[in-house]
N, C-alpha and C positions, 0 to 999 in steps of 0.2 A: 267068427267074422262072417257076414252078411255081404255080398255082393249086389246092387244095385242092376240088375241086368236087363231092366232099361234103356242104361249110359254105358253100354259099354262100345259102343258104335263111335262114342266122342273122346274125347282126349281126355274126360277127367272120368272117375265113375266114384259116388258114396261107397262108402269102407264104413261099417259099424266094427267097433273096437270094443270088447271087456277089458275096462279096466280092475286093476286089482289095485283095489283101494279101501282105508278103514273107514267106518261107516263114520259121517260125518265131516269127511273130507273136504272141504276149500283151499281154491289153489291152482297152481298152472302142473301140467302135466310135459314131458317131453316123448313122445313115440316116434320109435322107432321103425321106417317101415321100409321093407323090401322085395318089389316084384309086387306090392300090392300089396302085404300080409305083413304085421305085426308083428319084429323080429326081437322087440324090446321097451320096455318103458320106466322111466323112473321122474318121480314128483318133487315139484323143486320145492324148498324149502323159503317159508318167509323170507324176503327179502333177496333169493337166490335172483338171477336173472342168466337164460340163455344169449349168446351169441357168440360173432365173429371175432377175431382178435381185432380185427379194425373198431368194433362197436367196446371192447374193455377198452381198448386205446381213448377211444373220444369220451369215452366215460369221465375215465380216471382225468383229461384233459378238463374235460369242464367241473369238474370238482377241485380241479388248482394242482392237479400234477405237473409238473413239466416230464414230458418226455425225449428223454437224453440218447441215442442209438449209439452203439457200442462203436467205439472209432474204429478209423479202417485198419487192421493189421499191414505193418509194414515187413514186405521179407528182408531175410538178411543175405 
């Protein structure tokens, strides 16, 4: 990992990443970083797509799910 030291005066600074990947790879990648530094990465798979539980929720909403929340537990 390559530090940019430049930018480091500013709030963002370039990060170079090796990734490990088979040659010929296309694709979205997920990394993992922390403190600056590379703590993990994994490649998402055709069709895979990262996000938030709110982003599956409007997903699945605009492809014709209804989404139903578990009713409220009543005590006894």
């Amino acid at each position: 990992m390559k530090i940019n030291s430049s930018n480091l005066s500013t709030s963002t600074i370039a990060v170079t990443v090796d990734l490990n990947i088979k040659a010929g790879f296309t694709g979205m990648m997920i990394v993992q970083m922390e403190n600056g530094v590379e703590k993990a990465q994994f490649p998402l798979r055709r069709g895979e797509f990262f996000g938030s539980l709110e982003d599956f929720l409007n997903t699945a909403r605009m492809v014709g799910y209804q989404i139903i929340p578990p009713a409220a537990q009543v005590k006894a």
